[in-house]
C-alpha positions, -999 to +999 in steps of 0.1 A: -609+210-009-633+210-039-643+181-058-638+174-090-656+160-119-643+129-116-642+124-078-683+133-085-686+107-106-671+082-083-690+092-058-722+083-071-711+044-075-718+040-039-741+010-044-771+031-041-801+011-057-814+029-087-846+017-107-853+034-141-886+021-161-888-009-136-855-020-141-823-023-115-798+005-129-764-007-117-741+022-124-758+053-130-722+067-145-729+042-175-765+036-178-775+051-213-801+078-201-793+088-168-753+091-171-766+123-193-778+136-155-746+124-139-723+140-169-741+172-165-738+177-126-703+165-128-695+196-152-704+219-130-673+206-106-649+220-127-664+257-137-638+278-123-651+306-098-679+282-087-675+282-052-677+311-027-665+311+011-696+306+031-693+318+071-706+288+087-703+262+062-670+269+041-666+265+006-701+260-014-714+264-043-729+296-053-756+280-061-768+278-023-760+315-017-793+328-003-797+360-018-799+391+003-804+421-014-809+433-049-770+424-062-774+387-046-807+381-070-788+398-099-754+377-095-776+345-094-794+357-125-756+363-140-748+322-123-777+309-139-772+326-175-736+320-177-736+283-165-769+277-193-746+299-219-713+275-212-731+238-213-748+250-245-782+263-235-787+230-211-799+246-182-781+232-149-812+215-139-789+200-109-785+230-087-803+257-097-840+240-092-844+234-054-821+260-045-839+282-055-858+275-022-831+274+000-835+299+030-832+303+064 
């Protein structure tokens, strides 16, 4: 079953240790600058149509699709758009950058 913005959320207050300008964070969900990170990944858990059935892993995000063919790079171009069009032109920064070097 997916996650949801909220169980996100609470899933980052695991008691990871966190600095930020030299200083102990201790709850990245509330701390002034980076909550704006955390807020912003956690949207993304409820975009409806996010997820796509993945052969050997389940349900993923589309995100980590590794494009195939021509229609792959184009519907990830489409993913990309949308999702920057729907949080107001703040480009999902979360998943988009490193996948983008996903492959196998």
């Amino acid at each position: 079953m997916p996650r949801s913005a909220t169980e996100y959320i609470n899933s980052v207050r695991d008691g990871r240790t966190v600095y930020y300008r030299g200083k102990r964070v201790d709850d990245i969900t509330t701390h002034p600058v980076i909550s704006i990170a955390v807020r912003h990944a956690a949207d993304l858990f409820d975009v409806k149509d996010r997820l796509y059935e993945d052969p050997n892993y389940g349900l993923i995000s589309k995100y980590f699709r590794v494009p195939r063919n021509t229609n792959d790079l184009l519907e990830r171009y489409k993913l990309i758009y949308e999702d920057t069009l729907r949080f107001d032109g703040l480009f999902n920064i979360v998943q988009a950058i490193g996948s983008d070097a996903s492959s196998h």
